[in-house]
N, CA, C and O atoms as a CHARMM CRD file, in Angstrom:
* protein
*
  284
    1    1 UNK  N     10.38400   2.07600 -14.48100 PROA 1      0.00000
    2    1 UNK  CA    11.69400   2.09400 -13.88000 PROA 1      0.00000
    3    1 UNK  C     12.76800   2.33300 -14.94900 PROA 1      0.00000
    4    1 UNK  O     13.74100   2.99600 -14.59100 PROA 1      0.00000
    5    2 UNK  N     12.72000   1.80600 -16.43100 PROA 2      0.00000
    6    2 UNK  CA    13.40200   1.91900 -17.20800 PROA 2      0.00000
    7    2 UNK  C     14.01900   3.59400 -17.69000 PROA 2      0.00000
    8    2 UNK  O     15.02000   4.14000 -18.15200 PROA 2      0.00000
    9    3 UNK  N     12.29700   3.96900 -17.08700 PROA 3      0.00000
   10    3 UNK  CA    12.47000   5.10600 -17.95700 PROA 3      0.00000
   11    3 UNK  C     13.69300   6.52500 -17.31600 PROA 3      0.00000
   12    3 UNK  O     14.25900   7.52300 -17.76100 PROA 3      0.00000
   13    4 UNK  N     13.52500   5.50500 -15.61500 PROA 4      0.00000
   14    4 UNK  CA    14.46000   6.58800 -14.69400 PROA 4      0.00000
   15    4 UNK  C     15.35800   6.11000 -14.44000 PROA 4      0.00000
   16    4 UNK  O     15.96600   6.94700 -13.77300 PROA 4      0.00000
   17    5 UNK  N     16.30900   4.69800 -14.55900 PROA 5      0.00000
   18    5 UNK  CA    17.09000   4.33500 -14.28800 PROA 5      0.00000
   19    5 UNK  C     17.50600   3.27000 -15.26700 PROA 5      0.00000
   20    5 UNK  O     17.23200   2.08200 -15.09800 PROA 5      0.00000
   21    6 UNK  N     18.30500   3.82700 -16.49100 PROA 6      0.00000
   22    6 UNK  CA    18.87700   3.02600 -17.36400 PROA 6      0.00000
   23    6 UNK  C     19.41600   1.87100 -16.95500 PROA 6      0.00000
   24    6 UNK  O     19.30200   0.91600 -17.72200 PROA 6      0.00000
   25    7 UNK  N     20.09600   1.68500 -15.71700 PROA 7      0.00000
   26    7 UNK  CA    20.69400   0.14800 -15.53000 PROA 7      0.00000
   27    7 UNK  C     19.53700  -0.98200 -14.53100 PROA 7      0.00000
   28    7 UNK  O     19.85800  -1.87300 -13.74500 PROA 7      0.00000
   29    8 UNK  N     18.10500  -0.49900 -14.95500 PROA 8      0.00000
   30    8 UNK  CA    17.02400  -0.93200 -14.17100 PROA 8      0.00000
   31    8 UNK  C     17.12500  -2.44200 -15.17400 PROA 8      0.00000
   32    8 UNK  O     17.62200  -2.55800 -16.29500 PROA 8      0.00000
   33    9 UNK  N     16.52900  -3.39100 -14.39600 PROA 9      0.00000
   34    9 UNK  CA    16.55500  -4.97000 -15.69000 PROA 9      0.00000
   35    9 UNK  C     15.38800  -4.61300 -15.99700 PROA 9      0.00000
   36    9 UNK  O     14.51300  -3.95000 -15.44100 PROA 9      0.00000
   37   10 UNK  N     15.51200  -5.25200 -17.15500 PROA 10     0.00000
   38   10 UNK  CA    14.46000  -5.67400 -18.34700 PROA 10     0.00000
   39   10 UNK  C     12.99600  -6.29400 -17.51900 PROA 10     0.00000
   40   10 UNK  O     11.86000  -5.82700 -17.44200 PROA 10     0.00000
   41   11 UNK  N     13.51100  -7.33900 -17.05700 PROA 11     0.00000
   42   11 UNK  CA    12.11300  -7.86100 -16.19600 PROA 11     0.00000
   43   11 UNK  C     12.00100  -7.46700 -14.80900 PROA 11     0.00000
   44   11 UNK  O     11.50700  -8.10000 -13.87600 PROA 11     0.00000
   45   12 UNK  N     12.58000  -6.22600 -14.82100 PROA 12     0.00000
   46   12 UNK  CA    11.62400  -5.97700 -13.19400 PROA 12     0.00000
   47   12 UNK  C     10.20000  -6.82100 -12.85100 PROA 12     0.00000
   48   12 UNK  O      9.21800  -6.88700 -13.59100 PROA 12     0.00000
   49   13 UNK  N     10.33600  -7.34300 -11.74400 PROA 13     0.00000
   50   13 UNK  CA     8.80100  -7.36900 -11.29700 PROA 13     0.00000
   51   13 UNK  C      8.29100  -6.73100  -9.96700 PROA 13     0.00000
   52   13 UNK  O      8.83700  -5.66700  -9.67600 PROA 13     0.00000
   53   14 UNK  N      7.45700  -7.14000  -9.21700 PROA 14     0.00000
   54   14 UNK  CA     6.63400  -6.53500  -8.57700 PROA 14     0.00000
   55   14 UNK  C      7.66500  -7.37100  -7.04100 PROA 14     0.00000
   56   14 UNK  O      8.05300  -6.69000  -6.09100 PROA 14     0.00000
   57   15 UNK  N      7.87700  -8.64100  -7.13700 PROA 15     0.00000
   58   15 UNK  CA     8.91400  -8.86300  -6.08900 PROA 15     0.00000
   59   15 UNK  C     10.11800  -8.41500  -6.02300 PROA 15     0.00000
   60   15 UNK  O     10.67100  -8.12800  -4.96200 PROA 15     0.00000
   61   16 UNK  N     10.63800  -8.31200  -7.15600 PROA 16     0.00000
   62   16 UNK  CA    11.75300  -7.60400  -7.21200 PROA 16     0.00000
   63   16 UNK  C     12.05300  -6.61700  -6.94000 PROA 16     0.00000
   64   16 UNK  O     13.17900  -6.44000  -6.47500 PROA 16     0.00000
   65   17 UNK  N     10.89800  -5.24900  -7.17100 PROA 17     0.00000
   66   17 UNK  CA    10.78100  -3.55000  -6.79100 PROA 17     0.00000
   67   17 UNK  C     10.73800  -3.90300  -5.12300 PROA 17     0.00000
   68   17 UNK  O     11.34200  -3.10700  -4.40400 PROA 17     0.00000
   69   18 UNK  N     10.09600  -4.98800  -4.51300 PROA 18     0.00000
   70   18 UNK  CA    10.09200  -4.78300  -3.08300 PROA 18     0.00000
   71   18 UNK  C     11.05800  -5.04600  -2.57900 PROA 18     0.00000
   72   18 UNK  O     11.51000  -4.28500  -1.72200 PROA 18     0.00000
   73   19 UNK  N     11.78000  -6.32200  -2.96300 PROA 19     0.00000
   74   19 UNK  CA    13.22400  -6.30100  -2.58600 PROA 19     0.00000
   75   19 UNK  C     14.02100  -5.55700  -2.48500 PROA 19     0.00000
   76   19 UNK  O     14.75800  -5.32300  -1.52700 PROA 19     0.00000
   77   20 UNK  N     13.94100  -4.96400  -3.76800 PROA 20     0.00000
   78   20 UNK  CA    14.86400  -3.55600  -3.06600 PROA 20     0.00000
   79   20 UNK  C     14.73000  -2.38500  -2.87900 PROA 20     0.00000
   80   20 UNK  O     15.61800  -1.53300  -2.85400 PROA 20     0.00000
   81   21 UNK  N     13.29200  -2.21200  -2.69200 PROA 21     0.00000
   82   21 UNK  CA    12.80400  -1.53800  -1.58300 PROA 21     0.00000
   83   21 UNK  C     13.39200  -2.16800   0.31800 PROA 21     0.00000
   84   21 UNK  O     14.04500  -1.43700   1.06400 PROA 21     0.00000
   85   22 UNK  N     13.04500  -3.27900   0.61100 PROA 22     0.00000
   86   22 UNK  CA    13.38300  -3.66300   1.49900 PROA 22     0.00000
   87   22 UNK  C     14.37800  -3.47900   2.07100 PROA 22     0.00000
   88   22 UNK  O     14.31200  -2.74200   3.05500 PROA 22     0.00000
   89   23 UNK  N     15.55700  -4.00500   1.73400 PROA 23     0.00000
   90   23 UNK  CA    16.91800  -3.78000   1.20300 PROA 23     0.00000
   91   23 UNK  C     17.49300  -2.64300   1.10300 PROA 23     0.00000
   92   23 UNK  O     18.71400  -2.71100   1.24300 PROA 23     0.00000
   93   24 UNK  N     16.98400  -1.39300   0.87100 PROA 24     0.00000
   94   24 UNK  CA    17.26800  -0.06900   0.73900 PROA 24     0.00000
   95   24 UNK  C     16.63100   0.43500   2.70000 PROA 24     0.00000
   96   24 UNK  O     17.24100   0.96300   3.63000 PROA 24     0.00000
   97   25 UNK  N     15.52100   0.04800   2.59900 PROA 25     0.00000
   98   25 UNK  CA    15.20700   0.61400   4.08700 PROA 25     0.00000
   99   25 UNK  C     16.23000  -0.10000   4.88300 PROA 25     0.00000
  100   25 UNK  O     16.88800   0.77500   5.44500 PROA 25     0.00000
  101   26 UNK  N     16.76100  -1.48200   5.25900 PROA 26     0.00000
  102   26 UNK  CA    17.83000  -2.12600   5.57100 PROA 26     0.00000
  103   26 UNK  C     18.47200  -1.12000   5.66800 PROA 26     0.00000
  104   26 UNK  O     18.07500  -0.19500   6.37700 PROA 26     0.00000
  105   27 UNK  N     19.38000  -1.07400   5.12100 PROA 27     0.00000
  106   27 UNK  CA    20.35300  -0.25100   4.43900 PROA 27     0.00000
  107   27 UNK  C     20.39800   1.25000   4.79600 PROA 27     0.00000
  108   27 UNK  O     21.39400   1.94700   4.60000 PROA 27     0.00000
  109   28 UNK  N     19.28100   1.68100   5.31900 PROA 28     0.00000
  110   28 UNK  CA    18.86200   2.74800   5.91000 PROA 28     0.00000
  111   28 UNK  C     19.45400   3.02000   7.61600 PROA 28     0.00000
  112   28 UNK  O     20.09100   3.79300   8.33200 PROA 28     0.00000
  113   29 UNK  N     18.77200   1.87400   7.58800 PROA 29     0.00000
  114   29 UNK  CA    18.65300   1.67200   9.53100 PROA 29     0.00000
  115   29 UNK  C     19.92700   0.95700   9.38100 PROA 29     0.00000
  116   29 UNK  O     19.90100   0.36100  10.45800 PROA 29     0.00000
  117   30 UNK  N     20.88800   0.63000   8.89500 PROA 30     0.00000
  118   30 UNK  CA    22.01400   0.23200   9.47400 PROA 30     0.00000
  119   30 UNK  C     23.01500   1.71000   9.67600 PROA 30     0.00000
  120   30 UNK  O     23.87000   1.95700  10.52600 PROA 30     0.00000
  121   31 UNK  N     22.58500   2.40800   8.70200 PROA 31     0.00000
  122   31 UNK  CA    23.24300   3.95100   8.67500 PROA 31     0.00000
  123   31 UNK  C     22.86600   4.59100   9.98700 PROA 31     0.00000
  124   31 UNK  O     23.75900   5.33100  10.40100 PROA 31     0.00000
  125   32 UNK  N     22.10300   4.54000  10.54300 PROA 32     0.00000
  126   32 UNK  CA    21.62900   4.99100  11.22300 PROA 32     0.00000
  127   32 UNK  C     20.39900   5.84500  11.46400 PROA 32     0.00000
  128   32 UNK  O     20.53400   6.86900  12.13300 PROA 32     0.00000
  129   33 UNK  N     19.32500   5.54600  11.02500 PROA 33     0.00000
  130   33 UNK  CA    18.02200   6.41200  10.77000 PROA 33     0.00000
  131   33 UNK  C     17.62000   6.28300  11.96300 PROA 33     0.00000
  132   33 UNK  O     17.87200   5.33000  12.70000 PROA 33     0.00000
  133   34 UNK  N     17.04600   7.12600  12.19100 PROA 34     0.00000
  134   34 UNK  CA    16.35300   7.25200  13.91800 PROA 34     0.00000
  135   34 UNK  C     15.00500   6.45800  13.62400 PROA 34     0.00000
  136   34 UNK  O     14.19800   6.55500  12.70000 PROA 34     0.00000
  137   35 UNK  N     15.05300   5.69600  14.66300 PROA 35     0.00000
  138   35 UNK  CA    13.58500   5.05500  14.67800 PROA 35     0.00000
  139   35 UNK  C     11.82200   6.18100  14.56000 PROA 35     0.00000
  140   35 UNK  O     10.75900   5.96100  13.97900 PROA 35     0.00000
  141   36 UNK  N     12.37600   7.50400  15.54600 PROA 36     0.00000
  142   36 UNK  CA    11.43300   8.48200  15.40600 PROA 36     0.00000
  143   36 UNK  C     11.07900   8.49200  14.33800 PROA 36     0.00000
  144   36 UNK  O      9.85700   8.49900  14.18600 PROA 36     0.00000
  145   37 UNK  N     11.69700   8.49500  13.46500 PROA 37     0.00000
  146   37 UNK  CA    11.36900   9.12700  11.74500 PROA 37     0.00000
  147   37 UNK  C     10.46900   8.15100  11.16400 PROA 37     0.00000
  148   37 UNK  O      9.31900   8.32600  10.76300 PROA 37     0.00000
  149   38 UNK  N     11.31900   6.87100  11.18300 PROA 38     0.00000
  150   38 UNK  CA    11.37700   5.46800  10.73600 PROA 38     0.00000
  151   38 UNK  C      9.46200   5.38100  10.75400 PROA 38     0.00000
  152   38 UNK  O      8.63700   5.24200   9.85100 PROA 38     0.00000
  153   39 UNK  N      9.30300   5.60000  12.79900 PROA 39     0.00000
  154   39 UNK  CA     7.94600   4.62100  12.58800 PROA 39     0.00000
  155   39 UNK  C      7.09700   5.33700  12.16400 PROA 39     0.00000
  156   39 UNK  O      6.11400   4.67400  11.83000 PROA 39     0.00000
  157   40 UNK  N      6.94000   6.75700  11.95000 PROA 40     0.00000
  158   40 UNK  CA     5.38300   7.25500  11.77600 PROA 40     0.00000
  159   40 UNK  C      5.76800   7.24000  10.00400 PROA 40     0.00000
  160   40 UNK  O      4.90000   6.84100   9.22700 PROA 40     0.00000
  161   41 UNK  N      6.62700   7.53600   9.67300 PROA 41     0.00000
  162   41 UNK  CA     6.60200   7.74800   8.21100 PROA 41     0.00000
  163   41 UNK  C      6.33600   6.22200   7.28300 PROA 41     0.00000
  164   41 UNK  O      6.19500   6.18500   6.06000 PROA 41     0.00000
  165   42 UNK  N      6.30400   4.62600   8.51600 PROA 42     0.00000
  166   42 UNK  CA     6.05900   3.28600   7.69800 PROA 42     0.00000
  167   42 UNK  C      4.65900   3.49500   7.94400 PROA 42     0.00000
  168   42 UNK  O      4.01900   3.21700   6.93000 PROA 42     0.00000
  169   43 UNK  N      3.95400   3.86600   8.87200 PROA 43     0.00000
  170   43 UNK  CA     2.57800   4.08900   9.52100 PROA 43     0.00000
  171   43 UNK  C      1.50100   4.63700   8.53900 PROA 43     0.00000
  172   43 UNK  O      0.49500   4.13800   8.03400 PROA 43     0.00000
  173   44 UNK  N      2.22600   6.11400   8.44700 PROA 44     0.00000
  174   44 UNK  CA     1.52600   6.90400   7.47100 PROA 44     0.00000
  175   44 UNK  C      1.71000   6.28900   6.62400 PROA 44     0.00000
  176   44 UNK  O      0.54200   6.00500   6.35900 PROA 44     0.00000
  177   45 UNK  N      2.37200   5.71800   5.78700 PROA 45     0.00000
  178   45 UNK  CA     2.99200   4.71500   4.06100 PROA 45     0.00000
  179   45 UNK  C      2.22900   3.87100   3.97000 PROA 45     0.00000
  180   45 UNK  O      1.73400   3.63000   2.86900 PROA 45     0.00000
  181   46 UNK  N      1.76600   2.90200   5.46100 PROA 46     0.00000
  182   46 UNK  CA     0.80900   1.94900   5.46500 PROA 46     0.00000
  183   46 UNK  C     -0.75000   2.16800   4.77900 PROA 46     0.00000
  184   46 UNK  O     -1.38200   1.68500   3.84000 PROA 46     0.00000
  185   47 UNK  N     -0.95400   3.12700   5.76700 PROA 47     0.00000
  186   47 UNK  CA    -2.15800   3.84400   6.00800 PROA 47     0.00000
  187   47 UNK  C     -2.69900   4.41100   4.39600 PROA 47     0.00000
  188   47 UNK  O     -3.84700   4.19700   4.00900 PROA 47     0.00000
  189   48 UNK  N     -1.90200   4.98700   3.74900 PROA 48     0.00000
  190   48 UNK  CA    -2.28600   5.49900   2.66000 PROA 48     0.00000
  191   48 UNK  C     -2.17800   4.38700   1.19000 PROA 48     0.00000
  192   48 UNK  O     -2.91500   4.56400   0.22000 PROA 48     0.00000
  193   49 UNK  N     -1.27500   3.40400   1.24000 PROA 49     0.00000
  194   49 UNK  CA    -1.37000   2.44600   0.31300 PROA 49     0.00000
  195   49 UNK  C     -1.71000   1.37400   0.55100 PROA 49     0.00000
  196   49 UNK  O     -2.31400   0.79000  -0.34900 PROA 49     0.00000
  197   50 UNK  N     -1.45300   0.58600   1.97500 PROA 50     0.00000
  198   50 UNK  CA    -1.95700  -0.67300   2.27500 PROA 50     0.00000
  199   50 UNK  C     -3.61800  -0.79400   2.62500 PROA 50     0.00000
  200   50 UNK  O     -4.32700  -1.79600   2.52900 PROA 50     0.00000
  201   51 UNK  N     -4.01300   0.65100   3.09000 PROA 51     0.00000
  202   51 UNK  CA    -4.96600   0.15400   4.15000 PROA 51     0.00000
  203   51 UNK  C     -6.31000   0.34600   2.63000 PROA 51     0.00000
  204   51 UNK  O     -6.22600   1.41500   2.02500 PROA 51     0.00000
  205   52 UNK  N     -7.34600  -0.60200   2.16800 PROA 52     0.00000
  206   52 UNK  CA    -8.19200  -0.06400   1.72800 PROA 52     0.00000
  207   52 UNK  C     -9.27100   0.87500   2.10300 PROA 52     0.00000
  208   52 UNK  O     -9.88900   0.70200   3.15300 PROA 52     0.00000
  209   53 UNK  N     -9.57700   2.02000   1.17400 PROA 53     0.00000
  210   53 UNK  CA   -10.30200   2.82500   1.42700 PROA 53     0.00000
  211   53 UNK  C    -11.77300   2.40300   1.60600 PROA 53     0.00000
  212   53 UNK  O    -12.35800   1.56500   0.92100 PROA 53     0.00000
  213   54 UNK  N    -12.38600   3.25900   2.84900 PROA 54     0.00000
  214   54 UNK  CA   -13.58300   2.96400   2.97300 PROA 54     0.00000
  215   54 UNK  C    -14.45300   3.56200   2.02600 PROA 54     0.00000
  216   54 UNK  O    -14.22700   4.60100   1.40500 PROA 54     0.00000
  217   55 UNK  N    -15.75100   2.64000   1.92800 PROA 55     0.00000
  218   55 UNK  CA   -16.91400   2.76300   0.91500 PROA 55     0.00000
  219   55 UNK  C    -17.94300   3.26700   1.78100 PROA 55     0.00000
  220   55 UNK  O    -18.34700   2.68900   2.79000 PROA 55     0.00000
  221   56 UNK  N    -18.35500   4.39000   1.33500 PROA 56     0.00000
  222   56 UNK  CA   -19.72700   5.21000   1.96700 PROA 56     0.00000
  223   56 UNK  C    -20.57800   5.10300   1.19800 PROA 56     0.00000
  224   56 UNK  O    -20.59100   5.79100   0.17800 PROA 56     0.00000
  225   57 UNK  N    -21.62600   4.10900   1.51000 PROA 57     0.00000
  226   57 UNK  CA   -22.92800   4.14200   0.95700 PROA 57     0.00000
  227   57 UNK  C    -24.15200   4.63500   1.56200 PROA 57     0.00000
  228   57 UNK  O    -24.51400   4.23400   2.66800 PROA 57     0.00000
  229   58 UNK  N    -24.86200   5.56400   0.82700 PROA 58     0.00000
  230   58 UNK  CA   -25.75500   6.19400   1.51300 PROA 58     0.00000
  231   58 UNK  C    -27.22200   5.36700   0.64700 PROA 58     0.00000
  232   58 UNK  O    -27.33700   5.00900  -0.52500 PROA 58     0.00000
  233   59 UNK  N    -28.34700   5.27100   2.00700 PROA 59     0.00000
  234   59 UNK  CA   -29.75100   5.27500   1.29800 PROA 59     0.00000
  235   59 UNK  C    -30.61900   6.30300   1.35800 PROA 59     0.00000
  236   59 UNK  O    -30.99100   6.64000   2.48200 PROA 59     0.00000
  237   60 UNK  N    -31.01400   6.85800   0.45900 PROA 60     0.00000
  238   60 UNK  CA   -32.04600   7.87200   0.68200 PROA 60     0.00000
  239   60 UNK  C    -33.29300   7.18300   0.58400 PROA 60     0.00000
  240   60 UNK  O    -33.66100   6.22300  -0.09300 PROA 60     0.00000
  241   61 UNK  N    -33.84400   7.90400   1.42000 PROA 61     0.00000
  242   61 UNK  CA   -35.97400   7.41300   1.51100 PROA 61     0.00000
  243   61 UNK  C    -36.54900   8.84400   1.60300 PROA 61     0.00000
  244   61 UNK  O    -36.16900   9.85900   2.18700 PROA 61     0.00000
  245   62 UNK  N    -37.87400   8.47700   0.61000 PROA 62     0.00000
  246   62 UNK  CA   -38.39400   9.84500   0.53700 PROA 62     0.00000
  247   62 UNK  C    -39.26700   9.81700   2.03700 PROA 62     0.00000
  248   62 UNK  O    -39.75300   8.85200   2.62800 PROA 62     0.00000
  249   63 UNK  N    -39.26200  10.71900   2.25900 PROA 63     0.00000
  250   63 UNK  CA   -39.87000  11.37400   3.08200 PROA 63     0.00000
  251   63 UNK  C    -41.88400  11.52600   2.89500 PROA 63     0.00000
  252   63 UNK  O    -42.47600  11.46000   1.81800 PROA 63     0.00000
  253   64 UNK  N    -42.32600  11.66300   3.81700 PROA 64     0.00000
  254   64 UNK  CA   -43.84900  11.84500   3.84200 PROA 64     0.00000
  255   64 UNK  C    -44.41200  12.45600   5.39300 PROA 64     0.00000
  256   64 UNK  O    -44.19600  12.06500   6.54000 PROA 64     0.00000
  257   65 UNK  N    -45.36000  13.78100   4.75400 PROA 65     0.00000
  258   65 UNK  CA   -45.70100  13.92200   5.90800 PROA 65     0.00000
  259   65 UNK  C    -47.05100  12.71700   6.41200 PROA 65     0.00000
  260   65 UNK  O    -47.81200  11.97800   5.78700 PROA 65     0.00000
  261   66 UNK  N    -46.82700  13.01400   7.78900 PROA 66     0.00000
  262   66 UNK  CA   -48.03300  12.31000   8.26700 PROA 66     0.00000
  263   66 UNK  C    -49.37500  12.01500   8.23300 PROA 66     0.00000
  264   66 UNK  O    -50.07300  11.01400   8.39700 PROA 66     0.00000
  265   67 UNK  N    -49.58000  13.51200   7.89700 PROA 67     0.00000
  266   67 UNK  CA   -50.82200  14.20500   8.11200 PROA 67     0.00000
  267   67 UNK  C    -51.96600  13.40500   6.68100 PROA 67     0.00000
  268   67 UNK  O    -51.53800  13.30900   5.53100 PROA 67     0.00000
  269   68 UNK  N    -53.18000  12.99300   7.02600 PROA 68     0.00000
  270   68 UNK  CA   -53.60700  12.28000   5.95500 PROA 68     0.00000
  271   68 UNK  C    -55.08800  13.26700   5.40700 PROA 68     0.00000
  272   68 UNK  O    -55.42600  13.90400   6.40500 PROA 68     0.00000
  273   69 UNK  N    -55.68400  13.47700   4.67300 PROA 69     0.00000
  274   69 UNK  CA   -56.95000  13.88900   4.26900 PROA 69     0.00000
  275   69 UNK  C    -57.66300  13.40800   4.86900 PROA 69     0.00000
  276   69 UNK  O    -57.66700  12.20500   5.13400 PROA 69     0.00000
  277   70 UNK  N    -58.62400  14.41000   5.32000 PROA 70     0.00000
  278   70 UNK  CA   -60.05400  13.28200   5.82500 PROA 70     0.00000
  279   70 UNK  C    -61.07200  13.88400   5.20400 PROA 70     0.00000
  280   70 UNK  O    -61.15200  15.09100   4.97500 PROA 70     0.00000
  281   71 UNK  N    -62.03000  12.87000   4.86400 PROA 71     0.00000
  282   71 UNK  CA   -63.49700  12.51200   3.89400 PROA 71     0.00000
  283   71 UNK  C    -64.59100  13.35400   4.92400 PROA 71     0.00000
  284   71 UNK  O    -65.79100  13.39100   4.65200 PROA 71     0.00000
């Protein structure tokens, strides 16, 4: 944050970036942002940072035919 906004504080933290994050969307919707916009774009935002990604684990097994030798 420092590096893009010189009057950023020294100890930003991780509650603090959300605050005003929060605070800024506030601040949004009091201007007037259309809700249209609003919900798919928190949805999609969700979806791509909140939601954890799924784990695909695959098992492979070898294979065999059936067919056996006979004596």
């Amino acid at each position: 944050m420092k590096d893009l906004f010189e009057e950023a504080p020294q100890n930003l933290s991780l509650y603090h970036l959300i605050a005003l994050l929060y605070f800024d969307f506030l601040e949004q919707v009091k201007k007037g942002a259309k809700y249209e916009q609003l919900c798919p774009f928190l949805i999609s935002s969700k979806k791509k940072f909140l939601e954890r990604p799924m784990i695909e684990k695959r098992v492979l097994k070898q294979v065999t035919t059936g067919k056996k030798k006979s004596r």
